[in-house]
N, C-alpha and C positions, 0 to 999 in steps of 0.2 A: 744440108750445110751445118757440121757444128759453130757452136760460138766459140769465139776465140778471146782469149783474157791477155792483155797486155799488163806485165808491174815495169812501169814505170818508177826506176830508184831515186831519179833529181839526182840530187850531191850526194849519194851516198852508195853504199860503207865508206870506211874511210881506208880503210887497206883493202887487198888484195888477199888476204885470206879468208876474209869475212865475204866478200863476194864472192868464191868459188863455193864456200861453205852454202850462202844462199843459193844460190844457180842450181849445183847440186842437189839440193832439197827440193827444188821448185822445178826439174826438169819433166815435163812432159808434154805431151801432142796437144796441139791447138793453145798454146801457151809461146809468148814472146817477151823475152826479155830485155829490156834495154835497160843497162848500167852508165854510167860515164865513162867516156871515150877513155880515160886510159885502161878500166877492165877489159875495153869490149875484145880484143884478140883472147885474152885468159880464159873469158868467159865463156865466146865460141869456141874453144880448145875442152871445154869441159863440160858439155850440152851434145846430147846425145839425141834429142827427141826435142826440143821446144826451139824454136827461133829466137835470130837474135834482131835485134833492133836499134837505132841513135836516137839520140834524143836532138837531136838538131843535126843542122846542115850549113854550109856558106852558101850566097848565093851568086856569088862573082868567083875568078878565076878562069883558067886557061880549059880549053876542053881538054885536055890532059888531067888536068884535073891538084894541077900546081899556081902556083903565083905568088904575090907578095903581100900577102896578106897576113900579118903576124897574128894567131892565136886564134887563126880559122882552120876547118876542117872540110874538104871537099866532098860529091860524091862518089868521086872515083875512090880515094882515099875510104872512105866509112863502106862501099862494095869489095876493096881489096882486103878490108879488115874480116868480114865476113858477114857482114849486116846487110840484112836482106828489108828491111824496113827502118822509115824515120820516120820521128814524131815531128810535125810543123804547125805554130802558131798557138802553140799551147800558151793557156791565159796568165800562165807568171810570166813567162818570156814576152808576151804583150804587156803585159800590166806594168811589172818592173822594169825591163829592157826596154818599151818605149817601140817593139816592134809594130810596125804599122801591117796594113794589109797588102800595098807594095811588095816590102819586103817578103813575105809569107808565099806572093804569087810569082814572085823571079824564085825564091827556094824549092817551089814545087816543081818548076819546069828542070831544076837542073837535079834534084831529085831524080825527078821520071826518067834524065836524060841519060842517068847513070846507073838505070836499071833499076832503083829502089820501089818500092812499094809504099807510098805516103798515107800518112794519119795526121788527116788535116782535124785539127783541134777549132772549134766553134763554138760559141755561146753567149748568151747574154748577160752583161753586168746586173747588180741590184737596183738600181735606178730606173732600167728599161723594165724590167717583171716586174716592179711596182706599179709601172703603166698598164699594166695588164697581158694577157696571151697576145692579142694583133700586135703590139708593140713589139711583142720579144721576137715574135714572127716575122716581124718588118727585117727590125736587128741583124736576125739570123742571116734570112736573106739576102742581107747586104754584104753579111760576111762574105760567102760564100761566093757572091758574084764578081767582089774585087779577087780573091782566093784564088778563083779560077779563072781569070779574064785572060784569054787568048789560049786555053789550055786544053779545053775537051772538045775543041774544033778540029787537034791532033789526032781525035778517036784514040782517046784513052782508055782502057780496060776499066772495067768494071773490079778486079782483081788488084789494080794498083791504085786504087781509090779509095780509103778507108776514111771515113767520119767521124769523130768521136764527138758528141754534143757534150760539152760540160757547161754546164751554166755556173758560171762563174760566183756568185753567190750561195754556194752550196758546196764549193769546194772549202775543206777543213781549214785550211790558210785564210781564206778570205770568207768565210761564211758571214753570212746575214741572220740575226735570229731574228729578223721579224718577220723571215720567207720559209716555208717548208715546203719543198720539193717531193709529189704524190708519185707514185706509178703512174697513174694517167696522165699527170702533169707529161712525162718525160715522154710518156707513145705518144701522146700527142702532135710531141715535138721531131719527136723520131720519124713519126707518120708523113709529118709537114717537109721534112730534109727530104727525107725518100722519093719523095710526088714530085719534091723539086730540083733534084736532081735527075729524072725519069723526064718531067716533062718541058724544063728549062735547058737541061745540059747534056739531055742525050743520054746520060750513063744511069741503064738500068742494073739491078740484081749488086750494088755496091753494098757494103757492111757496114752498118751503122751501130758503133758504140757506143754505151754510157759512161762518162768521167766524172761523176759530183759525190767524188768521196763515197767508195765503194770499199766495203765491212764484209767480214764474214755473217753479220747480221741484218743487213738492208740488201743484199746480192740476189739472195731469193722472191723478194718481190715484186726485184726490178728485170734480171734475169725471164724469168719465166715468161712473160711477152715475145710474141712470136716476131715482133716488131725489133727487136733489140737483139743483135745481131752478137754481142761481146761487153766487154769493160775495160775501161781505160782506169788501171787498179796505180793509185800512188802509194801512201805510207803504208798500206797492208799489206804491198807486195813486198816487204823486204821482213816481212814475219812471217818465216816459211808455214809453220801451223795453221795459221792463218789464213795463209796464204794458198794452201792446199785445199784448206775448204769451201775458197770461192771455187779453184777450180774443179773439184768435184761436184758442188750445187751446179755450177755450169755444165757440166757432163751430163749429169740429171737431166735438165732442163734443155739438152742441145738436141 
């Protein structure tokens, strides 16, 4: 199984020329791109080889996949655009937006329900890895069980379940300098999802990625564990150079 690198762009480019510019540079296999909804039709128009992705989802609406919901986006709508994967519960969209785990676990169901392929975003704040590993382990745990409450009793693939652990202290926005996040630190953690997903929710062989601010210079040490499935890549994915050399340490290492 290669790893698979997700860039994740947030708010950005800010045109549409500068994002076909990026795409283009960064098109290749085992590579997924998610832009902001208004590139994403451009962008899968100009991708030949890497997948495309959303960065979010609504979790209400009509199973048609319409309603009245002003400055929402359905699944039907982000499948018909050409997006074969969304990002859910990623920790700005918790942290700033106030999204709960609720919400996270009605998005995933109607995700799955529309065909998508989810990257459920998990991790623990500064506060909780201050308490130590059981704590952030507790954390995690919790995440993950409100995440998917009532959802892998549907016999979920393994294939439309994607993990990305970011500990939320480690991401370049919100980092902590008084925590530094090791490679064992992170299989650790990755080891801990795995077992518990496998032995709490049924779903073996899922892909577990790293998110905590992934570099063309921290990739290879975090990468190369056989444990860590991919990367959930934010501002170095929108610096194609850059951004080529994660994906080829990752080809190396896949």
């Amino acid at each position: 199984m290669r790893k698979i690198i997700f860039g994740n762009w947030k708010m950005n480019p800010l045109s549409l020329s500068e994002a076909l510019k990026i795409a283009k540079a960064t098109d290749f296999k085992n590579v997924v791109i998610c832009p902001p909804f208004p590139f994403l039709i451009p962008v899968k128009n100009h991708l030949r080889k890497a997948g495309l992705g959303a960065q979010d989802i609504f979790w209400g609406g009509l199973p048609t996949g319409g309603g009245a919901y002003t400055g929402e986006v359905s699944g039907v709508m982000l499948k018909k655009s050409g997006a074969s994967f969304v990002i859910i519960g990623h920790s700005e969209r918790r942290r700033v937006l106030g999204e709960t785990d609720e919400i996270i676990n009605k998005k995933i169901k109607v995700a799955l329900a529309a065909g998508l392929r989810v990257v459920l975003c998990i991790g623990e704040p500064a506060e909780v890895r201050k308490k130590g590993e059981t704590a952030a382990k507790i954390f995690v745990k919790s995440q993950l069980t409100k995440d998917l409450k009532n959802i892998l009793g549907r016999r979920v693939r393994a294939q439309n379940l994607i993990v990305a652990y970011e500990p939320v202290w480690a991401i370049s926005t919100s980092r902590d300098p008084k925590l530094t996040e090791t490679p064992e630190m992170i299989v650790q953690m990755i080891r801990f999802i795995k077992n518990l997903l496998g032995s709490k929710f049924k779903v073996q062989g899922s892909r577990i990625l790293y998110g905590g601010s992934v570099t063309a210079e921290n990739i290879e040490r975090i990468i190369k564990h056989k444990e860590i499935d991919g990367a959930l890549v934010g501002g170095a994915s929108l610096k194609p150079v850059e951004f080529k050399k994660i994906i080829q340490i990752a080809k190396k290492n896949g």
